[in-house]
C-alpha positions in Angstrom: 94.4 25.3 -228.8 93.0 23.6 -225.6 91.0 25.1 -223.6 89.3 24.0 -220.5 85.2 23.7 -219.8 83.7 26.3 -219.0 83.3 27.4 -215.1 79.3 27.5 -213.6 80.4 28.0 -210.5 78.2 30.3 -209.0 75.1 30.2 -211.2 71.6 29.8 -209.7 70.9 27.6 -212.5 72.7 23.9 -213.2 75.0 23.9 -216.1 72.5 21.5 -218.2 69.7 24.0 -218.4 72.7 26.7 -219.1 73.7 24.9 -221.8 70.7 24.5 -223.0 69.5 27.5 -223.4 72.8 28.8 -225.1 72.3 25.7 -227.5 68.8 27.0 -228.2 70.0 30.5 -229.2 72.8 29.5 -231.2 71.9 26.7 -233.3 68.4 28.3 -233.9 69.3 31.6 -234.1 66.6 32.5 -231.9 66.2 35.9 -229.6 66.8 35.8 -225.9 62.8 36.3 -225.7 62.0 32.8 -227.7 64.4 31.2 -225.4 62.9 32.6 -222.4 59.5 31.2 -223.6 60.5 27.6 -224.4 62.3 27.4 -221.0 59.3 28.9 -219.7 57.2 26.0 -221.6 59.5 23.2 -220.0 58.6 24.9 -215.9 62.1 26.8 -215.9 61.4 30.5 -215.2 64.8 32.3 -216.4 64.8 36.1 -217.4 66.0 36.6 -221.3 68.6 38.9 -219.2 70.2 35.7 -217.7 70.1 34.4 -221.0 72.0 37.2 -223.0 74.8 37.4 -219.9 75.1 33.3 -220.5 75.5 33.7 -224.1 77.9 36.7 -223.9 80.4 34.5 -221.4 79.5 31.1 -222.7 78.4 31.7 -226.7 81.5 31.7 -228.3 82.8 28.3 -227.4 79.4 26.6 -228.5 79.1 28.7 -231.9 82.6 27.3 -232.5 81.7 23.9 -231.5 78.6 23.9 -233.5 80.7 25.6 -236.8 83.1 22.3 -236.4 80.2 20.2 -236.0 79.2 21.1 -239.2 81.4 20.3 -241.0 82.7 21.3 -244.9 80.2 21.8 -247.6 80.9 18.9 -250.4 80.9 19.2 -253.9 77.3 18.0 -254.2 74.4 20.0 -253.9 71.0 19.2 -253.9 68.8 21.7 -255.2 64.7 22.6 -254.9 64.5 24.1 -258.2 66.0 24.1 -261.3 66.7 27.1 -263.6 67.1 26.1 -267.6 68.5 28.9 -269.7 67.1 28.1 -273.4 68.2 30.0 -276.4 66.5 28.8 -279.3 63.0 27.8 -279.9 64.3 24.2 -280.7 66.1 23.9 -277.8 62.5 24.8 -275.8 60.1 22.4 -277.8 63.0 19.6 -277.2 63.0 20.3 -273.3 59.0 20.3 -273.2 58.9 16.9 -275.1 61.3 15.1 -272.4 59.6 16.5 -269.8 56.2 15.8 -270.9 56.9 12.2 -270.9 57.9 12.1 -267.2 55.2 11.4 -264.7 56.7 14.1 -262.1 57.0 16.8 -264.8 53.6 16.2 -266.5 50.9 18.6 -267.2 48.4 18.2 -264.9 44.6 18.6 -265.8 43.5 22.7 -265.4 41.3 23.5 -262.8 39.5 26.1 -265.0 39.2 27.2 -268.7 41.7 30.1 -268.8 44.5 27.9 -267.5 43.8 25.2 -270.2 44.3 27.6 -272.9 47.9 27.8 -271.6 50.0 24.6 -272.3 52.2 23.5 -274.2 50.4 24.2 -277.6 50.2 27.9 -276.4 54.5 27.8 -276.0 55.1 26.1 -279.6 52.7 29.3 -280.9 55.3 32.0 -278.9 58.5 30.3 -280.2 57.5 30.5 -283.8 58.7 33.3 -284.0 62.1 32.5 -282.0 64.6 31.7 -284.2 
């Protein structure tokens, strides 16, 4: 599908500060008000009106472009946190002892008393009882 660039004919404003502010509302997903503001920051006084009538004619070719641009997720995933599901008490007390020796995953010293009753001596008392 081809399809030509869009016209500014017409348009008080020049096409780069168009696009520009259509950029900021899509790939930010910002309101027409926050847009309105950072042009306003930059010396370009545009009503969030003017904005919302860009976006309506222009918007749908740039959140198109921008969904190509991003391309296809992969197969790897890099995550922030990591959920362990342990079922047995020996599966726990074998997890605590790997981690415990790596410097990233180490027990750090409590700040105050209650918190140093918790550690890993406190977990090996709870999974007694786990099978």
């Amino acid at each position: 599908m081809n399809s030509k660039p869009p016209s500014y004919r017409g348009y008080r404003f020049p096409p780069e500060i168009i696009n520009h502010a259509i950029w900021l509302y899509h790939r930010f997903c910002l309101s027409f008000r926050d847009v309105e503001d950072l042009l306003a920051q930059r010396g370009i006084t545009v009503s969030y009106e003017a904005i919302r009538l860009w976006c309506l004619k222009f918007g749908p070719e740039y959140a198109r472009a921008l969904k190509r641009r991003q391309g296809r997720l992969g197969d790897t995933w890099h995550l922030d946190e990591v959920f362990v599901t342990i079922h047995t008490a020996e599966q726990l007390r074998n997890y605590i002892e790997v981690h415990e020796k790596d410097k990233n995953h180490a027990p750090k010293r409590p700040r105050t008393k209650s918190q140093s009753n918790f550690g890993t001596k406190t977990i090996y008392k709870w999974t007694k009882n786990i099978r």
